[in-house]
C-alpha positions as CSV (number, residue, x, y, z in Angstrom):
1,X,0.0,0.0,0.0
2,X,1.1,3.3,-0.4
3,X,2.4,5.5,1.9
4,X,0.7,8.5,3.2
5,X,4.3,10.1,4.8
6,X,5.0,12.9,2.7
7,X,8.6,13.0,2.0
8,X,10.5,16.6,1.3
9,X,10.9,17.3,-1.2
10,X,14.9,18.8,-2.9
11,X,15.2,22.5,-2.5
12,X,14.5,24.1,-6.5
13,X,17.3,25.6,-8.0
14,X,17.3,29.0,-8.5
15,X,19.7,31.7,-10.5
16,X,20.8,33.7,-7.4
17,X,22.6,36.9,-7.6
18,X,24.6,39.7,-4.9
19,X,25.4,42.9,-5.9
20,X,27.8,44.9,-3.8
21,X,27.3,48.3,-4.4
22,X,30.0,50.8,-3.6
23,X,29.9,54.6,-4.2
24,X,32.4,54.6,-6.9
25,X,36.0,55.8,-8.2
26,X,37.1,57.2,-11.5
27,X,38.1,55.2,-14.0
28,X,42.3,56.6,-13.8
29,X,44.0,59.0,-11.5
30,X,43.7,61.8,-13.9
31,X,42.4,65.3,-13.9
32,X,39.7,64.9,-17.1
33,X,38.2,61.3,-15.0
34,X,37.9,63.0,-12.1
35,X,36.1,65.9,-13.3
36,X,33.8,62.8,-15.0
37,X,33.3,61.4,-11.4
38,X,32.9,64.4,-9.2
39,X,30.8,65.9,-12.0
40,X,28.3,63.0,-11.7
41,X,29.0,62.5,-7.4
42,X,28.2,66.0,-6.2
43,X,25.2,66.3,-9.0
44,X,23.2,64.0,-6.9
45,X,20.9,66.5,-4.5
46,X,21.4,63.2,-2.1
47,X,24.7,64.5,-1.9
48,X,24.2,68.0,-1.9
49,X,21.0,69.3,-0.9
50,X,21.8,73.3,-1.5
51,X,18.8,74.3,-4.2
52,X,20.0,72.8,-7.6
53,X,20.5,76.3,-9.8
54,X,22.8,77.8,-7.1
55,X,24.7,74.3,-6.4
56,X,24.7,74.3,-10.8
57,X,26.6,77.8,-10.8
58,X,29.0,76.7,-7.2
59,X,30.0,73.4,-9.2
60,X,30.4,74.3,-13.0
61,X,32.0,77.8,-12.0
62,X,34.2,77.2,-9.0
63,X,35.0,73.4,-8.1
64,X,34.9,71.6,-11.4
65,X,37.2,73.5,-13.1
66,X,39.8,73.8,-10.5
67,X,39.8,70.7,-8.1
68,X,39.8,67.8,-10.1
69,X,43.5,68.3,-10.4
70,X,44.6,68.4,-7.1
71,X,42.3,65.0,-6.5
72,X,44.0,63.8,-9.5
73,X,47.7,63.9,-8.0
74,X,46.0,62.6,-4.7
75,X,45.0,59.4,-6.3
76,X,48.4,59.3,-7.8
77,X,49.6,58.6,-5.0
78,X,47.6,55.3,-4.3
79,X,46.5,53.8,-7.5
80,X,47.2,50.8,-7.4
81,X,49.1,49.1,-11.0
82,X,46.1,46.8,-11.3
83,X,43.8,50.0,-11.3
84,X,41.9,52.0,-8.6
85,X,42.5,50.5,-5.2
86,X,38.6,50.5,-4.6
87,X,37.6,48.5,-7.8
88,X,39.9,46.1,-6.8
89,X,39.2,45.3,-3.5
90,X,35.1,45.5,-4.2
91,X,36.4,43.2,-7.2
92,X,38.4,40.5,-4.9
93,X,35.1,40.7,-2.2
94,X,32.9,39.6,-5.0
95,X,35.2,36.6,-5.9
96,X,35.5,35.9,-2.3
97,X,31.3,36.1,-1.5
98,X,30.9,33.8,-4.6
99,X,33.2,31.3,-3.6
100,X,31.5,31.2,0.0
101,X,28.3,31.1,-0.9
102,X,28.7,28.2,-3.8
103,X,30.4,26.1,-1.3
104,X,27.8,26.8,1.4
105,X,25.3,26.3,-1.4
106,X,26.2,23.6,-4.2
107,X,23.2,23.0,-5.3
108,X,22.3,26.8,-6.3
109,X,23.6,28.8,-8.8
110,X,25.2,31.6,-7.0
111,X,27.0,34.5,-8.6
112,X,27.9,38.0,-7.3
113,X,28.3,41.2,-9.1
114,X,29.4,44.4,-8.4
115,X,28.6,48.2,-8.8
116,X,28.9,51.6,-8.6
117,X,26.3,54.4,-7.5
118,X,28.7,56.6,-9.8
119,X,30.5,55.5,-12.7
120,X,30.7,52.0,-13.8
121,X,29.6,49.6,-14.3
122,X,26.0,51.2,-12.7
123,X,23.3,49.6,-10.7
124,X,21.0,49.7,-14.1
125,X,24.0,48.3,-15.8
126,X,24.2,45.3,-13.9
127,X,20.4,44.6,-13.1
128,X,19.8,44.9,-16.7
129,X,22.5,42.3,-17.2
130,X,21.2,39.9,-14.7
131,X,17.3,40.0,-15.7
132,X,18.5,39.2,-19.4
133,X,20.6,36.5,-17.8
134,X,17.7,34.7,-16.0
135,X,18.3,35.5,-12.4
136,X,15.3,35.6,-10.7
137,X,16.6,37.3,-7.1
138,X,19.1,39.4,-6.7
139,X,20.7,40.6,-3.1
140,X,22.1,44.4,-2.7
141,X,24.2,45.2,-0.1
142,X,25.5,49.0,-0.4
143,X,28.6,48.9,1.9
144,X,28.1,51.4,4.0
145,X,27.6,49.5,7.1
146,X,26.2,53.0,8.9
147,X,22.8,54.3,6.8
148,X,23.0,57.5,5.7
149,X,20.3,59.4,3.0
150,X,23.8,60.1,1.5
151,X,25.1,56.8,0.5
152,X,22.6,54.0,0.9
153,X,19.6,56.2,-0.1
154,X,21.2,56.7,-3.2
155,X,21.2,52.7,-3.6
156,X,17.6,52.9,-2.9
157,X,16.7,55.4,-5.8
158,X,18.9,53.7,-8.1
159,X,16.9,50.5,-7.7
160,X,13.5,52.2,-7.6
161,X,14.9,54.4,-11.0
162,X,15.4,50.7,-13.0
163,X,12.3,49.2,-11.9
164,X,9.7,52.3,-12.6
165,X,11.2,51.2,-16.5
166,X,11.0,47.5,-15.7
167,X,7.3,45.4,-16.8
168,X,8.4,42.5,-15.4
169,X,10.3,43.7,-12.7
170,X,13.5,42.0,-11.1
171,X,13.1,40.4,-7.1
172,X,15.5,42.8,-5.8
173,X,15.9,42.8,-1.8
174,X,18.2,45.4,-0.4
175,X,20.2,45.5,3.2
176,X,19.7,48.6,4.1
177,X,22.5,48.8,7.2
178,X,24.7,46.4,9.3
179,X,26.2,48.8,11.8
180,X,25.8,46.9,15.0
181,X,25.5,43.3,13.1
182,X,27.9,41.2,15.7
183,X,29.7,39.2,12.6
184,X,30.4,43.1,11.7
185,X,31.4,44.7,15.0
186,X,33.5,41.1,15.3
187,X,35.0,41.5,12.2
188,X,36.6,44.8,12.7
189,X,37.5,43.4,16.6
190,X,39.5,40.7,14.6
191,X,41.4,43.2,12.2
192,X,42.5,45.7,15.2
193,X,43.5,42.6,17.5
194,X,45.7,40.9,14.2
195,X,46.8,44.5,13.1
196,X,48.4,45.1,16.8
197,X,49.5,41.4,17.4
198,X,51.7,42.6,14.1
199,X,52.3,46.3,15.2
200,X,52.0,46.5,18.3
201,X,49.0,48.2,20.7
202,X,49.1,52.1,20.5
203,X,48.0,54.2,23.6
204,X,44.9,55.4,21.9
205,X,42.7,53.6,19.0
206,X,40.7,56.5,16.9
207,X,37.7,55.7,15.0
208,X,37.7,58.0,12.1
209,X,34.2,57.7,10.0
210,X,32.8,59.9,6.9
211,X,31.3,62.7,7.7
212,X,28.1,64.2,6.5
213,X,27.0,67.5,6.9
214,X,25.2,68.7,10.9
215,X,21.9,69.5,8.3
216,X,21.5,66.3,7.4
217,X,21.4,64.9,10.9
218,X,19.2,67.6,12.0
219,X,17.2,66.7,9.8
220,X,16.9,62.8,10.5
221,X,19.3,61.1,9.1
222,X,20.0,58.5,11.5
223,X,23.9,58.0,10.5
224,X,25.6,60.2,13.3
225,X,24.0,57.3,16.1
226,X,24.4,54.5,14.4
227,X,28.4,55.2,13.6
228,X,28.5,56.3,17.6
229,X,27.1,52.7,18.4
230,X,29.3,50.8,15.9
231,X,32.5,53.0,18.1
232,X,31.1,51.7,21.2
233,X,30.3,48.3,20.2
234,X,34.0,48.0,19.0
235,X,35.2,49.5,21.6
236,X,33.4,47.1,24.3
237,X,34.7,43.8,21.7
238,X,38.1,44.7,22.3
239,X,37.4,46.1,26.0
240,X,38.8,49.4,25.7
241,X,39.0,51.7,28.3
242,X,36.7,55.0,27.6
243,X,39.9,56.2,27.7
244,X,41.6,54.4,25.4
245,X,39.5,55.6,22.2
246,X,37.8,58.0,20.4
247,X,35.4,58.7,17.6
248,X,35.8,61.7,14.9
249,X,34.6,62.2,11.5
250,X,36.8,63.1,8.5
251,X,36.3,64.0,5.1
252,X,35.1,67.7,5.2
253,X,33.5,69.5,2.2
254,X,32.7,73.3,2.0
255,X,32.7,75.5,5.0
256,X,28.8,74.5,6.0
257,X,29.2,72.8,9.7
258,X,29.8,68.6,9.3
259,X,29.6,66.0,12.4
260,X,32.0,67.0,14.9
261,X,34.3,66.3,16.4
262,X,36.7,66.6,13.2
263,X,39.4,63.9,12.7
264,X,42.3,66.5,11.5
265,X,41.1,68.7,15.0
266,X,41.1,65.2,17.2
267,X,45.1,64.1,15.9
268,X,46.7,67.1,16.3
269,X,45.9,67.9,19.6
270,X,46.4,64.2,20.4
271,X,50.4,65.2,19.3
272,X,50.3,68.4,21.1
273,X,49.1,66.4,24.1
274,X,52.6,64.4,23.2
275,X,50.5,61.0,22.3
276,X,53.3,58.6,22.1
277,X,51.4,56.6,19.7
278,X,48.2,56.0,17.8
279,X,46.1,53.6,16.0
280,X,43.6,54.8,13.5
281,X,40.6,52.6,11.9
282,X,37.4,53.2,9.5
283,X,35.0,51.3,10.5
284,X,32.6,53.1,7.5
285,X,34.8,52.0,5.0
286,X,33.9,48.6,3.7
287,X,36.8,48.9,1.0
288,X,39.9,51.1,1.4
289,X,40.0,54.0,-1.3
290,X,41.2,57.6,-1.3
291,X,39.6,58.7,2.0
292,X,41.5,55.8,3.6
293,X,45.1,55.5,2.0
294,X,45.6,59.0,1.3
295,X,44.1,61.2,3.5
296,X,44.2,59.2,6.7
297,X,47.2,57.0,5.7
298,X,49.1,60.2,4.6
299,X,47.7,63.5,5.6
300,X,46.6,62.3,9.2
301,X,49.8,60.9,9.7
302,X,51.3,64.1,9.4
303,X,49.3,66.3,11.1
304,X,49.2,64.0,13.9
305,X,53.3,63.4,13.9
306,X,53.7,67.2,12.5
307,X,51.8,68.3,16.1
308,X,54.2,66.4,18.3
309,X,53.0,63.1,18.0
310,X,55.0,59.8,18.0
311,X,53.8,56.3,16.5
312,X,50.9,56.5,13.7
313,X,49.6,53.2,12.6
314,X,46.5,53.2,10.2
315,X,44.7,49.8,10.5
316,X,43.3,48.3,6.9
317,X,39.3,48.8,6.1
318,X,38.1,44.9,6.2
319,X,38.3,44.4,2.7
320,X,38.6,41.2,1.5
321,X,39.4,39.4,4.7
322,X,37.5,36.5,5.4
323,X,35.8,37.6,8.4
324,X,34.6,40.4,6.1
325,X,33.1,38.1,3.7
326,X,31.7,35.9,6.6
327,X,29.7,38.7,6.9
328,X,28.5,39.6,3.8
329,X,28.0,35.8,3.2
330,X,25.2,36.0,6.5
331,X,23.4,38.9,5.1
332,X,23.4,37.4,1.5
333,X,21.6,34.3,3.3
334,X,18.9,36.4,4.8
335,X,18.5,38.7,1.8
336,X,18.2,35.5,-0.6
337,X,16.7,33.3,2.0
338,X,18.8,30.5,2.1
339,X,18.6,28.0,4.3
């Protein structure tokens, strides 16, 4: 007779897709492809929010024509010879997520992409690429592990832009932050502990993070609280003494007021105080880039040593390391819903 247990039944195979989505770099470290990126950057009003025709006249008149140059010889000085330093890290994550997730995952047919919210290859780009291509769901992870209507908004907008185009539109499911995620506050524990076991511990460990202007807080934008509870959940990982860190925000642009207190402000009177040494991490950096190698790596290190300082140690962004792409690999799984 036959049964009546009903057996379960083999998972269905889908085409499964992650896009990591970073903010973007210009395609070489000179003056016309920066003026291509910054052009395209600062002409999102998530970016800038001063009213369009006067932010128009500011940009096209005064900071386009004169400051790609200088930003130019700044990435100079950390391009990398296989190309920009944040293509290729964002490149060697997605090899790294792929390889995870196909051998947690066999049976599916896992790939991961990635993108840029300016310059290429775009959100649309990709999407477009992976619809045509058969992929049925597709997880977006913007790498900003702190929301801001800055960055991840943008992701957002980007997404809803393709889809208002789309008839048959594409299962997309975006993460929108992992600030306090533990596999991401214990992935940046991991890096600081390896980083001194190599280097030694410094008297003072500064989180530096992106600033955004004080408007935009003021306004809602929950990203100054969530990057001061990603600075104390790090900070209680590696059981740190309140005084034995400190937060600041880098990355300044214009003369409107941004978070406080200022990372350039917070070093050198760290070496006027005579700070015989200092560690220095970027916990809203998923990939290091030109916020990380050259202005901390190089421009922090000397106002901090210029001041009076002693030992400056900048500690990698998590990049590529496998705790990194532990994490990624956990919100891929939720996004996709893989068992």
């Amino acid at each position: 007779m036959p049964s009546d247990t009903k057996h379960p039944t083999a998972q269905t195979s889908k085409n499964l897709a992650v896009l990591l989505v970073n903010l973007g770099t210009p395609e070489a470290p000179d003056a016309p492809s920066v003026r291509r990126f910054l052009s395209d950057f600062l002409s999102d009003s998530r970016v800038v929010e001063i009213p369009k025709p006067i932010w128009w006249l500011i940009l096209n008149a005064f900071i386009l024509p004169t400051r790609p140059k200088a930003v130019a010889k700044a990435y100079q000085s950390i391009w990398w010879p296989e190309g920009s330093p944040l293509r290729v890290i964002t490149e060697r994550q997605c090899g790294a997520l792929e390889q995870k997730l196909n051998a947690l995952y066999p049976a599916q047919n896992i790939i991961v992409r990635h993108a840029m919210s300016y310059g290429k290859p775009s959100i649309a780009e990709q999407l477009q690429d992976l619809q045509q291509k058969g992929f049925e769901q597709v997880a977006i992870i913007p790498l900003y592990p702190q929301y801001s209507a800055t960055t991840t908004a943008v992701v957002y907008d980007q997404l809803a832009a393709f889809q208002l185009k789309q008839r048959n539109i594409i299962d997309a499911r975006v993460n929108k932050q992992y600030f306090e995620r533990p596999s991401y506050i214990q992935a940046l524990a991991q890096s600081v502990i390896q980083h001194r076991q190599e280097h030694g511990s410094a008297e003072k460990l500064l989180m530096s993070f992106h600033g955004i202007p004080q408007r935009c807080v003021d306004l809602g934008d929950p990203y100054y609280q969530q990057c001061l509870a990603t600075a104390e959940s790090l900070a209680q990982q590696l059981g740190l003494s309140k005084e034995q860190w400190g937060i600041s925000f880098q990355s300044r642009l214009g003369k409107a007021q941004w978070l406080q207190p200022y990372t350039v402000d917070v070093v050198k009177q760290w070496g006027k105080d005579k700070l015989a040494s200092l560690d220095v991490i970027c916990p809203a950096f998923a990939a290091d880039c030109l916020e990380t190698l050259e202005e901390i790596s190089e421009e922090i290190r000397e106002d901090f040593q210029h001041a009076g300082g002693g030992r400056f140690s900048y500690i990698p962004c998590l990049n590529d390391n496998e705790e990194h792409i532990d994490c990624l690999a956990e919100i891929s799984q939720e996004l996709l819903a893989l068992n």
